[in-house]
C-alpha positions as CSV (number, residue, x, y, z in Angstrom):
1,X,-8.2,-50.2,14.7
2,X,-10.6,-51.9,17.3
3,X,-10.1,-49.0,19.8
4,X,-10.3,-44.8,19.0
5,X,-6.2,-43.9,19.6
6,X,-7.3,-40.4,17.7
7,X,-9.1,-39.8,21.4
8,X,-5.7,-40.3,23.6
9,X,-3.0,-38.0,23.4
10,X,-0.1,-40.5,21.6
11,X,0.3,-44.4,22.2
12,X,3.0,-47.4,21.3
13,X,2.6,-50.1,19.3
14,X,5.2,-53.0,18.7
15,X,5.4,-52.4,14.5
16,X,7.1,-55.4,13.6
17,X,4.3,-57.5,15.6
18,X,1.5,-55.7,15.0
19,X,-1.3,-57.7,13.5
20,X,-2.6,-56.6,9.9
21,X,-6.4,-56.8,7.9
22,X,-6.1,-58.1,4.4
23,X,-6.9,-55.3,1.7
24,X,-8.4,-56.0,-1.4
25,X,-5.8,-55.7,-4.4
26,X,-7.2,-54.4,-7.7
27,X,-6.4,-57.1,-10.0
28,X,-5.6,-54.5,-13.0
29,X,-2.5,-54.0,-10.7
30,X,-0.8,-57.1,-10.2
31,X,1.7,-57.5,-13.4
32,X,3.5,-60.7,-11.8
33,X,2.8,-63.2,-8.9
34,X,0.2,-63.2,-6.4
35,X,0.8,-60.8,-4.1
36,X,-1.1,-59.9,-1.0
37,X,-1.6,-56.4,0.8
38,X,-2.2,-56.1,4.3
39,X,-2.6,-53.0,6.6
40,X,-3.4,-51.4,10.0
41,X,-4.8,-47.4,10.0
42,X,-3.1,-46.0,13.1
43,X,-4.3,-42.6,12.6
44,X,-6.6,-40.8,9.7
45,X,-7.3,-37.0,9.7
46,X,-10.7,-35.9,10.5
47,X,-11.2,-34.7,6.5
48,X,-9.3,-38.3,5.5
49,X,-6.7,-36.7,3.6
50,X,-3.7,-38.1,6.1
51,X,-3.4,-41.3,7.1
52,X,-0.7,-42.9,9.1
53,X,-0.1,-46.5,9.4
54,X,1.4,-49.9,9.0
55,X,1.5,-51.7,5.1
56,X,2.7,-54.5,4.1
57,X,3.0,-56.6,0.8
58,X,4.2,-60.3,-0.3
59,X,6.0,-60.9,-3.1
60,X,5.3,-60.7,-6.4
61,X,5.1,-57.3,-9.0
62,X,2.2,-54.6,-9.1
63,X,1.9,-51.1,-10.1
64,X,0.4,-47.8,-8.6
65,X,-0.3,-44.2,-8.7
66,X,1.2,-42.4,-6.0
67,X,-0.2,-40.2,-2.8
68,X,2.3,-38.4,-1.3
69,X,4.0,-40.6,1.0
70,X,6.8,-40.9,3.7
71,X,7.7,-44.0,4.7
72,X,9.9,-46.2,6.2
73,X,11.1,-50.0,5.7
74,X,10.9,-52.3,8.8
75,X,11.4,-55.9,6.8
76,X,11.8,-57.2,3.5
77,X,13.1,-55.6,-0.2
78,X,11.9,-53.8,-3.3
79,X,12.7,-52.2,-6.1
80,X,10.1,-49.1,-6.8
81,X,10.4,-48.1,-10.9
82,X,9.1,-44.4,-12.0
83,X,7.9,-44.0,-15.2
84,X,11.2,-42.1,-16.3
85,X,13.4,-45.2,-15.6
86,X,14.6,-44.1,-11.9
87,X,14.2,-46.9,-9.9
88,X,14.6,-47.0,-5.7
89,X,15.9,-49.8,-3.8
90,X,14.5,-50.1,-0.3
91,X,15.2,-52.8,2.5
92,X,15.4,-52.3,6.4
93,X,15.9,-49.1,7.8
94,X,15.0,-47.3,4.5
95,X,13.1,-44.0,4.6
96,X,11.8,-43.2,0.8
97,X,9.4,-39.7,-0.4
98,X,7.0,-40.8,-2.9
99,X,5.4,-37.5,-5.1
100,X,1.9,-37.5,-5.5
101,X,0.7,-39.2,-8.9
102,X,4.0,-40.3,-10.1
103,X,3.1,-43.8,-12.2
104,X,5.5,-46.9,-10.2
105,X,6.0,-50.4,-10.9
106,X,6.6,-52.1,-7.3
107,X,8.7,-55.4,-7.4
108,X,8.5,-56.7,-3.9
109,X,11.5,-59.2,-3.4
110,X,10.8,-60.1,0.3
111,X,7.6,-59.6,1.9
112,X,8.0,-55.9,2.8
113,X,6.1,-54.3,5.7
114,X,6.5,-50.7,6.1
115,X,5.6,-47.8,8.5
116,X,3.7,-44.6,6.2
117,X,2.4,-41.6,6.6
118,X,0.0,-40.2,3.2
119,X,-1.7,-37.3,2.0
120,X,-4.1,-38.0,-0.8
């Protein structure tokens, strides 16, 4: 963010207009489409494991390895599938727990922005 918010003692934002950087995509990830990351750091602890923020993602199919998240949906759909075969389905107004390290195949339906708090 352009200005400290860690210095004031809380703060609003409008989520669903805030305005997101780019982040680089590692290309190893990307199984299908051309899908594009995008995020804005509201809050990061002072030892980096925590971070709190806005994400977002267009279309398309990529995988990851896990931090342990909380999040919720604001816009858009997915489908989230764990190594085991358990998949999630999330849309608007969704609140999903992600474990740490678990292996996931993100299919990303609509562009989907969501709010997240991560411990890595």
């Amino acid at each position: 963010m352009s200005d400290d918010r860690t210095s004031v003692l809380g703060f609003a934002l409008p989520v669903a207009d805030a305005v997101l950087e780019p982040v680089a995509l590692d290309a190893s990830q990307v199984v299908a489409g051309t899908p594009e990351v995008s995020e804005l750091v509201l809050s990061e602890s002072a030892d980096g494991r925590v971070v709190r923020g806005i994400w977002q993602i267009t279309p398309g199919t990529v995988t990851d390895t896990e931090a342990d998240e909380l999040f919720v949906v604001l816009s858009g759909r997915a489908t989230i599938a764990f190594g085991d075969g358990t998949t999630l389905d999330v849309g608007p107004g969704d609140v999903a727990l992600l474990s740490a390290g678990a292996k996931t195949t993100w299919t990303i339906h609509e562009t989907l922005r969501k709010v997240y708090q991560a411990t890595v």
